[in-house]
Backbone bond lengths (Angstrom), bond angles and torsions (degrees), N, CA, C in turn:
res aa  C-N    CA-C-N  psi(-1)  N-CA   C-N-CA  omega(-1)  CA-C   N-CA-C  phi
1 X - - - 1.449 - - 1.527 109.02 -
2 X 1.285 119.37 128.86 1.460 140.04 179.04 1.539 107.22 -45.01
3 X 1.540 149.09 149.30 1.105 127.65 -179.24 1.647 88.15 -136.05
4 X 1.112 118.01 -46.75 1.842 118.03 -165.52 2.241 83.32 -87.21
5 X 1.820 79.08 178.33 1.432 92.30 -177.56 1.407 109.58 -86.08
6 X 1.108 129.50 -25.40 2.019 136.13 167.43 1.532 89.53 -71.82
7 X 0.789 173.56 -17.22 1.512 159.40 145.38 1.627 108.57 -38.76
8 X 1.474 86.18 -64.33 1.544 89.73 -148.69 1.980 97.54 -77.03
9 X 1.745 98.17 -8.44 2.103 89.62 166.05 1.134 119.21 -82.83
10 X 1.188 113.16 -11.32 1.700 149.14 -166.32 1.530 88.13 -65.91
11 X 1.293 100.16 -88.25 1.570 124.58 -176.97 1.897 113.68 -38.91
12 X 1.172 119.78 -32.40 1.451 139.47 156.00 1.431 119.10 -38.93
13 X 1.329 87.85 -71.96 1.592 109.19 -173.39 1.825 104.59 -67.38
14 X 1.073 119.86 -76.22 1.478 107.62 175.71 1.310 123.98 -46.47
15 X 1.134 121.31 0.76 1.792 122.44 -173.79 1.606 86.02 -87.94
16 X 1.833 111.86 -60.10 1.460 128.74 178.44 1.446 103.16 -41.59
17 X 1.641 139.52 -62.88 0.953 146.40 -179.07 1.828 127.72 -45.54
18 X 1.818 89.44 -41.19 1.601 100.62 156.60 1.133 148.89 -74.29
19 X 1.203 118.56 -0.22 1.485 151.89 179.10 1.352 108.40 -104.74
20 X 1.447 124.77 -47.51 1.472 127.22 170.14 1.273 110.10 -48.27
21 X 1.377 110.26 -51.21 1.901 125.25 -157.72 2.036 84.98 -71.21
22 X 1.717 118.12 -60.86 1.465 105.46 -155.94 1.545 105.23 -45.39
23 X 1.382 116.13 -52.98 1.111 141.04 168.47 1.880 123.30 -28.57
24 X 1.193 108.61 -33.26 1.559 116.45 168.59 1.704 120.62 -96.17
25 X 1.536 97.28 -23.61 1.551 126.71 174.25 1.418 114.64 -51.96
26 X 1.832 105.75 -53.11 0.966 129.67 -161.00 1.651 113.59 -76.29
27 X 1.602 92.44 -38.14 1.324 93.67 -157.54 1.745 95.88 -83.76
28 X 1.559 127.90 -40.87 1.269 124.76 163.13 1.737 112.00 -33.24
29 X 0.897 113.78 -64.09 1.674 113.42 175.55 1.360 115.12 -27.51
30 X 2.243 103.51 -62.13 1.142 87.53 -160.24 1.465 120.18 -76.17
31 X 1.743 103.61 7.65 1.141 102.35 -169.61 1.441 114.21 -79.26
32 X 1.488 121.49 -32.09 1.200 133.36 178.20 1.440 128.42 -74.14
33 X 1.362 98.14 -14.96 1.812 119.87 165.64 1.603 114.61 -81.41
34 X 1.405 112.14 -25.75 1.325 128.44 -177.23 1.963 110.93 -95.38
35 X 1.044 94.21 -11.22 1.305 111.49 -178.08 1.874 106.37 -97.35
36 X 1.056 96.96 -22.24 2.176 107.80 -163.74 1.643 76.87 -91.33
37 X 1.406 126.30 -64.18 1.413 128.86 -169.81 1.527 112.95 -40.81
38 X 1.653 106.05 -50.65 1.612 100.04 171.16 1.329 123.98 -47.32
39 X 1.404 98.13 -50.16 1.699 97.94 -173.92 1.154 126.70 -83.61
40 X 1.577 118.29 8.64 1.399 126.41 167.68 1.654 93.30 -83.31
41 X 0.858 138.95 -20.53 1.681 132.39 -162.46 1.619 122.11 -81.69
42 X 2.348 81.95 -39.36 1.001 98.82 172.51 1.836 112.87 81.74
43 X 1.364 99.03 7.98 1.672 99.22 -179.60 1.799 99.14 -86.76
44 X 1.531 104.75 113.88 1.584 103.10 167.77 1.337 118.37 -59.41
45 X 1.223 138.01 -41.77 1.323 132.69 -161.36 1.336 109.51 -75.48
46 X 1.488 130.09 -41.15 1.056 152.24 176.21 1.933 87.10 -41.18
47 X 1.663 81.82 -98.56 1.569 89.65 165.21 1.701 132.23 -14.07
48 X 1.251 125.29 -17.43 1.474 121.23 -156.21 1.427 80.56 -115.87
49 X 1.600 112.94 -26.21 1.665 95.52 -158.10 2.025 109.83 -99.31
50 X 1.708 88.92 -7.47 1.842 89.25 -168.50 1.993 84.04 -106.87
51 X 1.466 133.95 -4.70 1.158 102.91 154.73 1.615 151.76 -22.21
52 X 1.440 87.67 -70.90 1.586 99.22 -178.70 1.532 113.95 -90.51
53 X 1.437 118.03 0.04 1.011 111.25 153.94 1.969 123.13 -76.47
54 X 1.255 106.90 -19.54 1.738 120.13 -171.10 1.660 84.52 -91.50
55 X 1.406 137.54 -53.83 1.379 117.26 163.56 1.491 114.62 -28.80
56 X 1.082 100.23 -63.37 1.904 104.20 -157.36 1.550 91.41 -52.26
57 X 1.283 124.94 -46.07 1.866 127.98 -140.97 1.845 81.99 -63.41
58 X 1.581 108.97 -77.87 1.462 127.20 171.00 1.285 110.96 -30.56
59 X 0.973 147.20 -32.25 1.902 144.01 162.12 1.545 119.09 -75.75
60 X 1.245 95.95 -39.57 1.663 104.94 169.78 1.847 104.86 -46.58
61 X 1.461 74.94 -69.92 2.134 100.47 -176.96 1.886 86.87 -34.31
62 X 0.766 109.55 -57.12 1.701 112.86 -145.92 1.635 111.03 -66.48
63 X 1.614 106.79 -38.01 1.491 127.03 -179.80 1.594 97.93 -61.95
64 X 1.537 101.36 -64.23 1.442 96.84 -173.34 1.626 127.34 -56.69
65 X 1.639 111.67 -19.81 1.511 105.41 162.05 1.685 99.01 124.26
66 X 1.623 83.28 -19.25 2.226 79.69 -176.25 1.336 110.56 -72.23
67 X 1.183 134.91 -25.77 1.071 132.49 162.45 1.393 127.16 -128.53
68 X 1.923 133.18 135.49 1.169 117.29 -154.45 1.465 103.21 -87.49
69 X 1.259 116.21 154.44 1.171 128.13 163.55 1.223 123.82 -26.38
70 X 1.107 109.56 -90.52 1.642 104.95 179.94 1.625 130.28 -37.60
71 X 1.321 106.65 -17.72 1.111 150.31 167.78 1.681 110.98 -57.24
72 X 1.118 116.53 -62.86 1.657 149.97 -170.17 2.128 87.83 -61.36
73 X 1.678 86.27 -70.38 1.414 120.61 176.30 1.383 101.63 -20.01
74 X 1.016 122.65 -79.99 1.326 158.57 -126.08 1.918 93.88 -83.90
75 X 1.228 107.12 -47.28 1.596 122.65 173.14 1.541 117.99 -62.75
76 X 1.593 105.30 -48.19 0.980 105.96 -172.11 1.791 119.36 -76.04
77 X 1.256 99.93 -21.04 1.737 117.82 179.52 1.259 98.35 -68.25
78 X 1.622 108.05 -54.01 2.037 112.51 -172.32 1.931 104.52 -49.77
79 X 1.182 130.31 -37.53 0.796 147.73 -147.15 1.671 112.99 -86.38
80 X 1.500 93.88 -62.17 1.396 116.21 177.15 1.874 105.99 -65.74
81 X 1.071 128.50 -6.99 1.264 147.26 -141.39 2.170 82.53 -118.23
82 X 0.926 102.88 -77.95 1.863 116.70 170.24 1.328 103.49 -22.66
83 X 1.556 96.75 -63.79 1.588 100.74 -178.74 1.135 138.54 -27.44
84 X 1.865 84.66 -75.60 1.372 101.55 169.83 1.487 156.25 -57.40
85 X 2.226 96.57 -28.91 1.648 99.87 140.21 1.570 115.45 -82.76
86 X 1.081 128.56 46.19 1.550 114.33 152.72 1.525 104.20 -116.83
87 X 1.331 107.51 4.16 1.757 83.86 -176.93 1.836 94.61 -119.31
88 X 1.458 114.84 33.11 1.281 131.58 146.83 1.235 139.10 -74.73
């Protein structure tokens, strides 16, 4: 329990801060779940057009701190990598 008054704004702000982060967490996920679904379908166009949008989601995530970069990085390479043997 908070005892001074910077505690208890303290305690505010990280509650606010934890909700931001689930919230950027979440949406990176669903982006990468929504991204696995495309390429099970196998529709390129689909695929060509929710790319750089699943970049942006995963960079967002990464800027804001919920998820690290290289991290972000690291997804988007695995990914772009799928792609590229499917249009073999």
């Amino acid at each position: 329990m908070p005892n001074t008054k910077s505690a208890k704004r303290k305690v505010k702000k990280v509650a606010k801060q934890a909700i931001a982060n689930k919230f950027w967490k979440r949406r990176s996920k669903l982006a990468i779940k929504k991204m696995e679904a495309i390429l099970k379908k196998n529709d390129k166009k689909e695929i060509q057009s929710y790319y750089s949008e699943f970049q942006s989601e995963l960079m967002k995530a990464a800027k804001k701190g919920v998820i690290k970069k290289k991290s972000a990085s690291r997804k988007i390479s695995r990914i772009s990598k799928k792609i590229k043997n499917l249009k073999k």
